[in-house]
N, CA, C and O atoms as a Maestro MAE file, in Angstrom:
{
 s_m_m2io_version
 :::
 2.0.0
}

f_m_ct {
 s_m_title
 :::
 protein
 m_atom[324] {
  # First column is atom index #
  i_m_mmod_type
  r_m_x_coord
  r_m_y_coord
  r_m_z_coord
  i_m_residue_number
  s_m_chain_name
  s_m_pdb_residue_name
  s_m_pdb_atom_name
  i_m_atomic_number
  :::
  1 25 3.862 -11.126 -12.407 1 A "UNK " " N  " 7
  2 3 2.539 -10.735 -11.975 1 A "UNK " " CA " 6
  3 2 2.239 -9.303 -12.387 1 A "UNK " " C  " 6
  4 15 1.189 -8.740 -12.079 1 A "UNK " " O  " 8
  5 25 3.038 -8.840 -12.972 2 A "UNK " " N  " 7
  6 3 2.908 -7.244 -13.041 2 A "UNK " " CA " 6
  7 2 1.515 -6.738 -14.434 2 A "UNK " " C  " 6
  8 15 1.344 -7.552 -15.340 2 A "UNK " " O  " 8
  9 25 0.947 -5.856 -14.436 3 A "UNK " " N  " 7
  10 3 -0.110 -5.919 -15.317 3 A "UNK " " CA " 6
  11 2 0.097 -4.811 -15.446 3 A "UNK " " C  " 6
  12 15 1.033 -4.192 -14.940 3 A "UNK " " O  " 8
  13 25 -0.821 -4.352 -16.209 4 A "UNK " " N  " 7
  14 3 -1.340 -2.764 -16.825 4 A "UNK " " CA " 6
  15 2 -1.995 -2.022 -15.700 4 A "UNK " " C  " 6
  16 15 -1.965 -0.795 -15.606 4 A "UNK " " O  " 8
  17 25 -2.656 -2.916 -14.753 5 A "UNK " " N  " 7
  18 3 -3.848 -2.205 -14.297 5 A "UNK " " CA " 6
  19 2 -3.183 -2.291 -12.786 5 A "UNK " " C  " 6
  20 15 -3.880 -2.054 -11.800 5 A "UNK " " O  " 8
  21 25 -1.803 -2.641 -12.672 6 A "UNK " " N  " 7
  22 3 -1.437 -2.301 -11.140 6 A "UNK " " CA " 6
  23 2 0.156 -1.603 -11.201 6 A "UNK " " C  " 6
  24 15 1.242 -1.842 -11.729 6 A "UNK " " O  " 8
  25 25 -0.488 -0.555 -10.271 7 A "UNK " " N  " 7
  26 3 0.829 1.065 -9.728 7 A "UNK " " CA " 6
  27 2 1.049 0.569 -8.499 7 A "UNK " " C  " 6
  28 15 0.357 -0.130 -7.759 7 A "UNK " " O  " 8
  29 25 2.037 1.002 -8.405 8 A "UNK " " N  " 7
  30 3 2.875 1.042 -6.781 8 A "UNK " " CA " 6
  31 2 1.749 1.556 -5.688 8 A "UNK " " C  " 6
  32 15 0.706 1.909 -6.238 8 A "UNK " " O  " 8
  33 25 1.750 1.622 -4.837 9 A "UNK " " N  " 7
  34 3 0.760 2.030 -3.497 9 A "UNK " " CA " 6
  35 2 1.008 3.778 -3.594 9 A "UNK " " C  " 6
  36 15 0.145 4.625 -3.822 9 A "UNK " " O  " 8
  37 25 2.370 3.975 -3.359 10 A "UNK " " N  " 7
  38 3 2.756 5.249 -3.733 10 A "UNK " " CA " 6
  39 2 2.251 5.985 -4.858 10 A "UNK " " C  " 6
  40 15 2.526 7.185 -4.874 10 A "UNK " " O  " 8
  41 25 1.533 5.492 -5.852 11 A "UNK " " N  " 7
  42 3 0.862 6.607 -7.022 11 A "UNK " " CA " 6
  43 2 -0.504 6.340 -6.701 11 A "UNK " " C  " 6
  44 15 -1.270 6.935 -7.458 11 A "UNK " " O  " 8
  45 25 -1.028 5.685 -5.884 12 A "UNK " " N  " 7
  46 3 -2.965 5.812 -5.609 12 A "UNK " " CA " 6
  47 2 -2.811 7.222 -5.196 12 A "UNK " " C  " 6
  48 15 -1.892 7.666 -4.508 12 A "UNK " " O  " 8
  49 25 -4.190 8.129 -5.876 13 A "UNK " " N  " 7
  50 3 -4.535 8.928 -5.107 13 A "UNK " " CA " 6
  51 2 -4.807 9.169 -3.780 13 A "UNK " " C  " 6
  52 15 -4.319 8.337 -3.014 13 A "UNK " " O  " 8
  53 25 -5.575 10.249 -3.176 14 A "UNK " " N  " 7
  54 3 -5.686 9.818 -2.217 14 A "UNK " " CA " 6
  55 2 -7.594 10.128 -1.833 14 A "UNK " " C  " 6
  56 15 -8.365 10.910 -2.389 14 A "UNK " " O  " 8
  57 25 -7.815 9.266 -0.814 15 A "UNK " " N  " 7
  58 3 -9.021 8.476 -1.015 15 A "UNK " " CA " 6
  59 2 -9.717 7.508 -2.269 15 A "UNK " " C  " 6
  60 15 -10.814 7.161 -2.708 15 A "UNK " " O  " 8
  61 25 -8.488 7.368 -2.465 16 A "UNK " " N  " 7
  62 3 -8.857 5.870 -3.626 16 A "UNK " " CA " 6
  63 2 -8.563 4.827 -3.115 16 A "UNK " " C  " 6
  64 15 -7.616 4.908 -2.333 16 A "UNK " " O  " 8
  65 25 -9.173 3.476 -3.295 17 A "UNK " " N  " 7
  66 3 -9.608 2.445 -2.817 17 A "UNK " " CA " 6
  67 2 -8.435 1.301 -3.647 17 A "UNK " " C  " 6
  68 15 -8.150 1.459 -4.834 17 A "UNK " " O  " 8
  69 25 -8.011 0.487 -3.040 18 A "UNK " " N  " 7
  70 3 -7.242 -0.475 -4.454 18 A "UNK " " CA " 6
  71 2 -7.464 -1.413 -3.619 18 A "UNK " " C  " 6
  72 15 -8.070 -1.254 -2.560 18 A "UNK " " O  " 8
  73 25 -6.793 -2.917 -4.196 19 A "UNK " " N  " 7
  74 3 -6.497 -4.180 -3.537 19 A "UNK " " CA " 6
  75 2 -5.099 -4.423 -3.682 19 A "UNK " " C  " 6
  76 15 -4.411 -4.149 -4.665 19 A "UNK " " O  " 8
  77 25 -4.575 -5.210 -2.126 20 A "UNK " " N  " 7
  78 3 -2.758 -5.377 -2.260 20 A "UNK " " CA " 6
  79 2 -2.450 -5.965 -3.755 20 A "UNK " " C  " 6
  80 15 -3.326 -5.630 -4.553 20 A "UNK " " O  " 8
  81 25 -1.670 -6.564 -4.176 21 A "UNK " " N  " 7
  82 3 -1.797 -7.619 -5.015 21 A "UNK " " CA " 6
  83 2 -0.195 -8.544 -4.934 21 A "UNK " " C  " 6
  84 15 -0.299 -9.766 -5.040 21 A "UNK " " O  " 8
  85 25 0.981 -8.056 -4.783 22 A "UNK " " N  " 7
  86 3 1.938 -7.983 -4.376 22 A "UNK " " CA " 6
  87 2 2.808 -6.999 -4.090 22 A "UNK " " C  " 6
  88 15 2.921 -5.844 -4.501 22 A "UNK " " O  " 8
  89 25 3.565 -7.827 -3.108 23 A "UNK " " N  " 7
  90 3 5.133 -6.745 -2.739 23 A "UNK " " CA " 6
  91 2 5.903 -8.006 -2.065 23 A "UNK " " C  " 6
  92 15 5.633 -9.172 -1.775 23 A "UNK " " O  " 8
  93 25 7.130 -7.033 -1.967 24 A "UNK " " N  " 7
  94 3 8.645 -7.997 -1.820 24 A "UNK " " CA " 6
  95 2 8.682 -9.059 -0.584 24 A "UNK " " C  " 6
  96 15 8.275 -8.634 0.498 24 A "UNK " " O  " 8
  97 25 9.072 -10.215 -0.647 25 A "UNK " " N  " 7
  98 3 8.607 -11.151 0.145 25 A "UNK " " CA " 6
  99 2 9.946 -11.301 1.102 25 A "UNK " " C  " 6
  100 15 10.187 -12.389 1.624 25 A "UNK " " O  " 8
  101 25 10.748 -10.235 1.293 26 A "UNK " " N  " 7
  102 3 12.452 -10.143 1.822 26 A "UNK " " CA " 6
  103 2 12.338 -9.053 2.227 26 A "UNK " " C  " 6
  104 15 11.568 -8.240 1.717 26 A "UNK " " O  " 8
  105 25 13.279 -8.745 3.495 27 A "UNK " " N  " 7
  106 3 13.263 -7.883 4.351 27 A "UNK " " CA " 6
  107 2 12.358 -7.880 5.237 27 A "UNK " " C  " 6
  108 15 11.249 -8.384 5.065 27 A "UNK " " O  " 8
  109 25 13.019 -6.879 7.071 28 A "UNK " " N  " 7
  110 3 12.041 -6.791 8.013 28 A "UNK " " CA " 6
  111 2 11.203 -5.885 8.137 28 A "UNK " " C  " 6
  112 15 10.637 -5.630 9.200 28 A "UNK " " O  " 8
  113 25 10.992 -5.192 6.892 29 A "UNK " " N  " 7
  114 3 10.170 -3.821 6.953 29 A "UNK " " CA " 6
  115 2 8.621 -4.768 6.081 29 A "UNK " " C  " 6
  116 15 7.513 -4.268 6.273 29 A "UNK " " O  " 8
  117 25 8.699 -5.822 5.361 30 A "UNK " " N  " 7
  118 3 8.021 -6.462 4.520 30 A "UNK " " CA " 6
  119 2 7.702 -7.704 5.252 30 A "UNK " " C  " 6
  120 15 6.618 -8.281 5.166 30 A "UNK " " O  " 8
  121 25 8.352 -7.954 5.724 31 A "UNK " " N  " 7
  122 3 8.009 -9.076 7.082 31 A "UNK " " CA " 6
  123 2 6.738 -8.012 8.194 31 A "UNK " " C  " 6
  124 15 5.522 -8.201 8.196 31 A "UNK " " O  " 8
  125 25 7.261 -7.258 8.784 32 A "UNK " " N  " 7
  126 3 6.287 -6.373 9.294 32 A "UNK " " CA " 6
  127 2 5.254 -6.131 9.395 32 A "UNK " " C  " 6
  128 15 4.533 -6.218 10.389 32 A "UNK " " O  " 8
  129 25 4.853 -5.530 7.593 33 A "UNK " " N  " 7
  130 3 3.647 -5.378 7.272 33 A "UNK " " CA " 6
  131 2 2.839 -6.344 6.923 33 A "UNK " " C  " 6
  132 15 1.636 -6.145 6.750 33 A "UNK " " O  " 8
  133 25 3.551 -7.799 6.742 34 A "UNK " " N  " 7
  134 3 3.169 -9.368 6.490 34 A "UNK " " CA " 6
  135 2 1.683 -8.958 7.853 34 A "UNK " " C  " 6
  136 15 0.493 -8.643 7.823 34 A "UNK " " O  " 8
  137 25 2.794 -9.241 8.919 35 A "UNK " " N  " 7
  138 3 2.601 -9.029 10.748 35 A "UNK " " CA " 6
  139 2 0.760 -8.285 11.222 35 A "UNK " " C  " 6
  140 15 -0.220 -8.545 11.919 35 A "UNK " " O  " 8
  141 25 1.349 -7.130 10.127 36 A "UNK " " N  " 7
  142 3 0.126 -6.353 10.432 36 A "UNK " " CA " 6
  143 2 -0.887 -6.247 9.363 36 A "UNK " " C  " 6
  144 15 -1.408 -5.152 9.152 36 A "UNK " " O  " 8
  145 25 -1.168 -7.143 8.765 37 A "UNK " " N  " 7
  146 3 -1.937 -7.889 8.299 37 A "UNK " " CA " 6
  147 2 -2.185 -7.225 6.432 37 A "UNK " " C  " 6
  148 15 -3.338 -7.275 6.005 37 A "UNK " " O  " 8
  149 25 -1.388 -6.820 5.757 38 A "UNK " " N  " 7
  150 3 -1.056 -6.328 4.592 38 A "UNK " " CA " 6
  151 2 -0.797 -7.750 3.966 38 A "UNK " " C  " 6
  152 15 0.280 -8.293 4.212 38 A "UNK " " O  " 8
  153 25 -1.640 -8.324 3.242 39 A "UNK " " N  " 7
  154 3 -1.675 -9.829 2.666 39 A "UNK " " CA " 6
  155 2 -2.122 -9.751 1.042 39 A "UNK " " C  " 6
  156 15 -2.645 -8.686 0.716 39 A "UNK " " O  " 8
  157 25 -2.016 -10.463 0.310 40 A "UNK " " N  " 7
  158 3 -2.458 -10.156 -0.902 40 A "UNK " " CA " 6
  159 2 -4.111 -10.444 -0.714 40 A "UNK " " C  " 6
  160 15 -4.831 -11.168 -0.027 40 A "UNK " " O  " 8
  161 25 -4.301 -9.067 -2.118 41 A "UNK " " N  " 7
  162 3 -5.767 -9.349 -1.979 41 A "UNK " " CA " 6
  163 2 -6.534 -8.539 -0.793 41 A "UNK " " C  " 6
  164 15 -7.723 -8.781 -0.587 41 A "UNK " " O  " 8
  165 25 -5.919 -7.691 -0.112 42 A "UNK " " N  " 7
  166 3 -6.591 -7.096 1.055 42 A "UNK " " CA " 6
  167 2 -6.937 -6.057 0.295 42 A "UNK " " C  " 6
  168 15 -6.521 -5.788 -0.833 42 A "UNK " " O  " 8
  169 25 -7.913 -5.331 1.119 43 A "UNK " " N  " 7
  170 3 -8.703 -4.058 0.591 43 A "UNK " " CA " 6
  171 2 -8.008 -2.646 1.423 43 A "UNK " " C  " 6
  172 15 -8.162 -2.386 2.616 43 A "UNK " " O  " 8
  173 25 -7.496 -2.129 0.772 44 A "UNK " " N  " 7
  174 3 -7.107 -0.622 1.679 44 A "UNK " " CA " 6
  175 2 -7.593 0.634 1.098 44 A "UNK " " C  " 6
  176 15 -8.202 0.666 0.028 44 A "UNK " " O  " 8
  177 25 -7.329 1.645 1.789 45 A "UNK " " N  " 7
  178 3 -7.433 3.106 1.407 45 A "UNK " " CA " 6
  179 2 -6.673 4.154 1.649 45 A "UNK " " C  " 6
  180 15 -6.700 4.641 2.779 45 A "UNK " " O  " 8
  181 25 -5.590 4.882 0.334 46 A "UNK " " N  " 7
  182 3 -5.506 5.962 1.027 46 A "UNK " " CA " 6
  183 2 -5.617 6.956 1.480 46 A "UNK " " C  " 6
  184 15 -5.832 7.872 0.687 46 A "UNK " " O  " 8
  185 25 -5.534 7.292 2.937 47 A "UNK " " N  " 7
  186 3 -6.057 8.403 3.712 47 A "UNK " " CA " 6
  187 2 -5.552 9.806 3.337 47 A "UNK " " C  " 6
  188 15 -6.274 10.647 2.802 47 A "UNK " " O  " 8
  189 25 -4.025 10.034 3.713 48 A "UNK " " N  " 7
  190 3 -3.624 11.140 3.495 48 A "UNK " " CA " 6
  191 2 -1.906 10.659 3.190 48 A "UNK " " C  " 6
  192 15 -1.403 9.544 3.327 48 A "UNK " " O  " 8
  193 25 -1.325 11.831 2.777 49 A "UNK " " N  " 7
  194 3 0.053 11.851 2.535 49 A "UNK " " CA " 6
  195 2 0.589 13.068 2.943 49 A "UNK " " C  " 6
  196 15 0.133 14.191 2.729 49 A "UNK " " O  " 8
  197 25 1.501 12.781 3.490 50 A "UNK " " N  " 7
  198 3 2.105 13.978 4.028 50 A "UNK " " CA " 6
  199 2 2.727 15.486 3.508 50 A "UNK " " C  " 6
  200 15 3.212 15.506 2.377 50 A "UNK " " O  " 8
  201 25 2.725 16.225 3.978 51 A "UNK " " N  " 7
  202 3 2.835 17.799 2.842 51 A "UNK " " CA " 6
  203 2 4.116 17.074 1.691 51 A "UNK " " C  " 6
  204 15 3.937 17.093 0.473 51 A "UNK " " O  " 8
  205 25 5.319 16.494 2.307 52 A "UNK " " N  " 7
  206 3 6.375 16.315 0.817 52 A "UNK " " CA " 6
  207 2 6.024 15.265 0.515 52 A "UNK " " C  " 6
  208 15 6.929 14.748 -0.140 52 A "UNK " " O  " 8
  209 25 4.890 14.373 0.650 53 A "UNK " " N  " 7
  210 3 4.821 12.995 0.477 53 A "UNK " " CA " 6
  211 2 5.062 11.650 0.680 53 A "UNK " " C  " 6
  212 15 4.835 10.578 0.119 53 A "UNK " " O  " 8
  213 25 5.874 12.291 2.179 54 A "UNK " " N  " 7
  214 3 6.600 10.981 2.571 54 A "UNK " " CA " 6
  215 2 6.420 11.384 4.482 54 A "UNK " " C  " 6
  216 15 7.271 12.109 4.997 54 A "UNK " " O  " 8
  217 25 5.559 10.967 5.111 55 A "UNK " " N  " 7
  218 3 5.078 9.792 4.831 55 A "UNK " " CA " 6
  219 2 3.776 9.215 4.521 55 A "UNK " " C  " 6
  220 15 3.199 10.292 4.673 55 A "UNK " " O  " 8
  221 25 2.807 8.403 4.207 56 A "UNK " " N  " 7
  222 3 1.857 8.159 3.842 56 A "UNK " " CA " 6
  223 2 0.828 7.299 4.268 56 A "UNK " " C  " 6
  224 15 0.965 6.080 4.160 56 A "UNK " " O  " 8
  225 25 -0.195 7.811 4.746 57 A "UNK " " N  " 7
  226 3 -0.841 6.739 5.608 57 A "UNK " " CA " 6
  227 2 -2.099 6.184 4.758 57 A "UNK " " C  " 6
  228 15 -2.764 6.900 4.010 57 A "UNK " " O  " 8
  229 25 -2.334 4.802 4.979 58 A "UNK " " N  " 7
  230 3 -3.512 4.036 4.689 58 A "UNK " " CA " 6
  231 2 -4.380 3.499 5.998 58 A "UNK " " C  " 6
  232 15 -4.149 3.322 7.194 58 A "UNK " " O  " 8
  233 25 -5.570 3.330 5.048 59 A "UNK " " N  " 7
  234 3 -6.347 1.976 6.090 59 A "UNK " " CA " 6
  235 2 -6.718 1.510 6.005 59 A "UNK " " C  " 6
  236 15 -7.701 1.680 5.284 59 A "UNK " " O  " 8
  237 25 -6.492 0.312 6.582 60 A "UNK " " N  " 7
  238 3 -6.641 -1.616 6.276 60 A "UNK " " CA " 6
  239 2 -6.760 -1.917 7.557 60 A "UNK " " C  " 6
  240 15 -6.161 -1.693 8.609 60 A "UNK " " O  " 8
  241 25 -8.030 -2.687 7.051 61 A "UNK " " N  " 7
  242 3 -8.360 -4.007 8.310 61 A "UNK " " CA " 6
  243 2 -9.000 -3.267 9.227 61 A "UNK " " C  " 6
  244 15 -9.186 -3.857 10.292 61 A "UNK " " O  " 8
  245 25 -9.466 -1.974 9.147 62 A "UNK " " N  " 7
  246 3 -10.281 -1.322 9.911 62 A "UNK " " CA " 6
  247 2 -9.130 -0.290 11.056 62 A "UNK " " C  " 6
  248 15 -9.631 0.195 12.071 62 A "UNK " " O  " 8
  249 25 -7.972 -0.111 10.817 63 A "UNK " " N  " 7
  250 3 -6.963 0.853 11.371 63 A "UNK " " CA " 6
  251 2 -6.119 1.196 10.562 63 A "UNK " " C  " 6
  252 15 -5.757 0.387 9.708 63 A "UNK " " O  " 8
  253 25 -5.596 2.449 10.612 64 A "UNK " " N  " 7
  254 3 -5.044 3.529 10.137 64 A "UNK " " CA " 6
  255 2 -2.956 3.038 10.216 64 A "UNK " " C  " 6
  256 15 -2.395 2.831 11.292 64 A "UNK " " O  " 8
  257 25 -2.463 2.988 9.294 65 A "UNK " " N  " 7
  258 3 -1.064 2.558 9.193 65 A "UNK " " CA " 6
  259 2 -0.484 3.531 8.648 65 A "UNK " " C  " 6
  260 15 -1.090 4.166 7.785 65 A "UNK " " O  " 8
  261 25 0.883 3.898 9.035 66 A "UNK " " N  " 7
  262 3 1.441 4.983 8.386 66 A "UNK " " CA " 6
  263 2 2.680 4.280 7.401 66 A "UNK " " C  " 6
  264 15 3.064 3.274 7.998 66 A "UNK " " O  " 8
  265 25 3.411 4.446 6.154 67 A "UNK " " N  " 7
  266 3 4.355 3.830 5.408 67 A "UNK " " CA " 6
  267 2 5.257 5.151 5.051 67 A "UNK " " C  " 6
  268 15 5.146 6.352 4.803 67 A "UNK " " O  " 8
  269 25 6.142 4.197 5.183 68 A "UNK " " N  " 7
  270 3 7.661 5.164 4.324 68 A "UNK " " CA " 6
  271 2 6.918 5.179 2.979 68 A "UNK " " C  " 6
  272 15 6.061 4.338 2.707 68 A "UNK " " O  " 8
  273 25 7.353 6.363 1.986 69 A "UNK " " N  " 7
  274 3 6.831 6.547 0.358 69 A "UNK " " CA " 6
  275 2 8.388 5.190 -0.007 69 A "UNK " " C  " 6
  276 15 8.451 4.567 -1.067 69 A "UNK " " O  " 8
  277 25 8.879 5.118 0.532 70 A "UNK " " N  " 7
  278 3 10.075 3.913 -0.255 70 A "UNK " " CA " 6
  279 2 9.652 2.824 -0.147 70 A "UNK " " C  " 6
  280 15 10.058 2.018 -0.985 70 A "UNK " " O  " 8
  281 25 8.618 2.302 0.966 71 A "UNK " " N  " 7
  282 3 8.140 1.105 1.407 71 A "UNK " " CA " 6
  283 2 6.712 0.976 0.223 71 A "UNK " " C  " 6
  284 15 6.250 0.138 -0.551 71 A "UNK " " O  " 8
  285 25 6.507 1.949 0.539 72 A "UNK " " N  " 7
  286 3 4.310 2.323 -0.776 72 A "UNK " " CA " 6
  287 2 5.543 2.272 -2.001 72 A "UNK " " C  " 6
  288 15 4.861 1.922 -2.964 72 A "UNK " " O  " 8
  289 25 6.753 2.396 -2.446 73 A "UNK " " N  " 7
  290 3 7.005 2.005 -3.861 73 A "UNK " " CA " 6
  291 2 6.768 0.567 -4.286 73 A "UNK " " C  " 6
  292 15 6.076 0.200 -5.235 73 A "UNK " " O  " 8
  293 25 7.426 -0.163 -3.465 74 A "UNK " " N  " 7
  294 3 7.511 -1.992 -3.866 74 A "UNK " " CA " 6
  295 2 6.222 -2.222 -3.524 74 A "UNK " " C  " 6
  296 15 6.039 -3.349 -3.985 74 A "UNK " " O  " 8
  297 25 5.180 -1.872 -2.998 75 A "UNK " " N  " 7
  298 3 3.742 -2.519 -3.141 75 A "UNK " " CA " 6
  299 2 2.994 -2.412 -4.242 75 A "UNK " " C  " 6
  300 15 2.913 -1.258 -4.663 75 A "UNK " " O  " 8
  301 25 2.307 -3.386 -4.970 76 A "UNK " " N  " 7
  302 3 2.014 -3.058 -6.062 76 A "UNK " " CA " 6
  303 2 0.120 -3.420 -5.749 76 A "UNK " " C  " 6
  304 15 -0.366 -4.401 -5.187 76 A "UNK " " O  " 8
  305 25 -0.493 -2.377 -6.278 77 A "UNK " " N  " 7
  306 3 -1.863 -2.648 -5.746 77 A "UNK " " CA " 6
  307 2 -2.953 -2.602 -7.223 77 A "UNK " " C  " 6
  308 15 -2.765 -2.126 -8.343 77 A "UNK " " O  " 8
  309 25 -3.773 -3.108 -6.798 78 A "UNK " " N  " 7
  310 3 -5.132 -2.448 -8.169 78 A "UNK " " CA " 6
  311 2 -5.775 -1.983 -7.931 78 A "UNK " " C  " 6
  312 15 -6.604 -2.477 -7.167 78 A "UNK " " O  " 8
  313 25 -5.922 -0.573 -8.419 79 A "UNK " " N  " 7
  314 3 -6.908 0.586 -7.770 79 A "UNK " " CA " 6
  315 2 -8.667 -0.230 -8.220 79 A "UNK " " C  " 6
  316 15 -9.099 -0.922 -9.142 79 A "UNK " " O  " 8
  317 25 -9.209 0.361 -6.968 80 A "UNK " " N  " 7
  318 3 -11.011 0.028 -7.716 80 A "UNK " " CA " 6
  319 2 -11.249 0.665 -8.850 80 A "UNK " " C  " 6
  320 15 -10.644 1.653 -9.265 80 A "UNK " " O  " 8
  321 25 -12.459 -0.106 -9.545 81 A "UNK " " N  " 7
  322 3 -12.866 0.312 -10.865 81 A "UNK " " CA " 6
  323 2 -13.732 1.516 -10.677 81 A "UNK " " C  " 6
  324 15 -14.222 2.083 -11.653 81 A "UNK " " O  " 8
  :::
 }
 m_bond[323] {
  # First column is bond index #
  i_m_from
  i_m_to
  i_m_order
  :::
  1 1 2 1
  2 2 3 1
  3 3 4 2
  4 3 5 1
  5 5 6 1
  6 6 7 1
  7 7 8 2
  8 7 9 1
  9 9 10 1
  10 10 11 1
  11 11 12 2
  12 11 13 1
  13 13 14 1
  14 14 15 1
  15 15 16 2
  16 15 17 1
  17 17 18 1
  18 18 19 1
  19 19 20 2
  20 19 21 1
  21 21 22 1
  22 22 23 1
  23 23 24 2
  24 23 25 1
  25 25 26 1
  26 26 27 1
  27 27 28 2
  28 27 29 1
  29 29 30 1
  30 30 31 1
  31 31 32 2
  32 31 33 1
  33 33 34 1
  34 34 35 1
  35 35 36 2
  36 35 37 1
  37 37 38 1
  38 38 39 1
  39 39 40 2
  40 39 41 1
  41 41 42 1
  42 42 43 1
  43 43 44 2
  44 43 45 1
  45 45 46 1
  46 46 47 1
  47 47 48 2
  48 47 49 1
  49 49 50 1
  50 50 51 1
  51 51 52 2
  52 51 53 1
  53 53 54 1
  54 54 55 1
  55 55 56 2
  56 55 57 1
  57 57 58 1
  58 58 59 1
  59 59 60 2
  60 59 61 1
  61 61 62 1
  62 62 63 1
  63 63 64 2
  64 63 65 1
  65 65 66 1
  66 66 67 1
  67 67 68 2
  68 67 69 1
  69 69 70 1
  70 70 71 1
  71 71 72 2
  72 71 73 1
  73 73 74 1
  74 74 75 1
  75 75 76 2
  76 75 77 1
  77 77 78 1
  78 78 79 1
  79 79 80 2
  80 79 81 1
  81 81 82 1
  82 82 83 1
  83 83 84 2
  84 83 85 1
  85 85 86 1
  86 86 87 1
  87 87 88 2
  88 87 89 1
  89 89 90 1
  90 90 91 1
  91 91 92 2
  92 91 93 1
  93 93 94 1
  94 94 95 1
  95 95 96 2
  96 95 97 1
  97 97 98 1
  98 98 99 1
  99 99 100 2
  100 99 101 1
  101 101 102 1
  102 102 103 1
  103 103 104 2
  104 103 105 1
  105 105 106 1
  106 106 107 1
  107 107 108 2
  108 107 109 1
  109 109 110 1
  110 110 111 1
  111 111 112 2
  112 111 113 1
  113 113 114 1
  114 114 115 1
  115 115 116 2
  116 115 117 1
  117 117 118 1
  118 118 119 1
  119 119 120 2
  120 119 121 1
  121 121 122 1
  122 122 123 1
  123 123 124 2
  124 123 125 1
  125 125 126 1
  126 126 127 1
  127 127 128 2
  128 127 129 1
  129 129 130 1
  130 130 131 1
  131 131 132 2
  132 131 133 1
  133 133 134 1
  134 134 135 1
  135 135 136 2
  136 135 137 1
  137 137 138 1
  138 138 139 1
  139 139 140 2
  140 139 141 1
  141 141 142 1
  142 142 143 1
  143 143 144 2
  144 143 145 1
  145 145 146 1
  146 146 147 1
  147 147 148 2
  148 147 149 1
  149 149 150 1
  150 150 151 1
  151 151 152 2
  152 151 153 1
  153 153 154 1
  154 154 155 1
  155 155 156 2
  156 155 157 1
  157 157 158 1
  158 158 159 1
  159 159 160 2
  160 159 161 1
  161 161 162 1
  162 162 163 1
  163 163 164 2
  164 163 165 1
  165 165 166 1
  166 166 167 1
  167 167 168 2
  168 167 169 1
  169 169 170 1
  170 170 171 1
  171 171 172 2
  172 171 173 1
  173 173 174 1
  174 174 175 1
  175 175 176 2
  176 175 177 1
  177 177 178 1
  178 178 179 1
  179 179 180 2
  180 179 181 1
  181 181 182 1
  182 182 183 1
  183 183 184 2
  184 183 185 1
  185 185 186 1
  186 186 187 1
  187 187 188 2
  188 187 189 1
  189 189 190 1
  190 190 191 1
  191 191 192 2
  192 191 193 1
  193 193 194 1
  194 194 195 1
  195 195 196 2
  196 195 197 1
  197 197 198 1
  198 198 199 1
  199 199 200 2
  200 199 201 1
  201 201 202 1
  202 202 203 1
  203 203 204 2
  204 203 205 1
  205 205 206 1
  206 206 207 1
  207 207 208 2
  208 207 209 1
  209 209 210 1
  210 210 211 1
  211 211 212 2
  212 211 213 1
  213 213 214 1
  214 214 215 1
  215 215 216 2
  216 215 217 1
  217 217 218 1
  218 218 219 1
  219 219 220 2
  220 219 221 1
  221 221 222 1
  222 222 223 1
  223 223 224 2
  224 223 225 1
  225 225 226 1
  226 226 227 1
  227 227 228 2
  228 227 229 1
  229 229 230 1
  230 230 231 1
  231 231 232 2
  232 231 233 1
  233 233 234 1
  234 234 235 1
  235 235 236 2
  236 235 237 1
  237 237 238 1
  238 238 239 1
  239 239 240 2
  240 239 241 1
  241 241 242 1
  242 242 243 1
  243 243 244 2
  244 243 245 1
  245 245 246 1
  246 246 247 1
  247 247 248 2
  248 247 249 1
  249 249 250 1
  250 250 251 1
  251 251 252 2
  252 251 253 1
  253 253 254 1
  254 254 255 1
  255 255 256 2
  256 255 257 1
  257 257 258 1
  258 258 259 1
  259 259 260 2
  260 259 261 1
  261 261 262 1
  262 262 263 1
  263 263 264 2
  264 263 265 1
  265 265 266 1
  266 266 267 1
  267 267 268 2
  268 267 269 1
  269 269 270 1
  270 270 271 1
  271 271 272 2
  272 271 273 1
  273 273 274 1
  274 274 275 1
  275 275 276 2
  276 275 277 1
  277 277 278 1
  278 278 279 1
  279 279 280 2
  280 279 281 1
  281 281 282 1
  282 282 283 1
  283 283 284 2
  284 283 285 1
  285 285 286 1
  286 286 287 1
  287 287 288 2
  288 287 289 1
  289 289 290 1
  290 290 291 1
  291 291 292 2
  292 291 293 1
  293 293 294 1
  294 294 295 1
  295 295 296 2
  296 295 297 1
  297 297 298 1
  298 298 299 1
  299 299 300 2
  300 299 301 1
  301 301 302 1
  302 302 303 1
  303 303 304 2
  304 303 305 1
  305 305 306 1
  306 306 307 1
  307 307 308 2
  308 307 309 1
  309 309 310 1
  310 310 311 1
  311 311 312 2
  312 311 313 1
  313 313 314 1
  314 314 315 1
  315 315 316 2
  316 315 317 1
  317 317 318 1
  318 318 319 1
  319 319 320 2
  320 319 321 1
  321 321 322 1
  322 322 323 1
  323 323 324 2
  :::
 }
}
């Protein structure tokens, strides 16, 4: 599934807009975000990142989520045009 036009969650700027598209379907940190509603195809934004970059918050589904920068690596998103 991997394309040209999709980066890890971890390289969106910030206040840039993308769509999920995939991430790792193993582990309870990926189970989790299954939970809290991070699905393919969802619309997010990120908000801010923290002074060293880790950690990094988005928002989806109309609330604010915070991610490990190791967790925003394996997500792979497509920024808006």
């Amino acid at each position: 599934m991997a394309s040209a036009s999709l980066i890890s969650l971890s390289q969106l700027p910030v206040g840039a807009t993308a769509t999920l598209r995939d991430f790792p379907k193993a582990g309870t940190a990926f189970l989790r975000l299954r939970e809290m509603g991070l699905l393919a195809g969802t619309t997010l934004t990120l908000v801010r990142t923290a002074p060293l970059g880790d950690p990094i918050e988005i928002k989806v589904r109309g609330y604010h989520l915070t991610l490990r920068k190791s967790e925003a690596d394996h997500i792979l998103v497509e920024p808006a045009a």
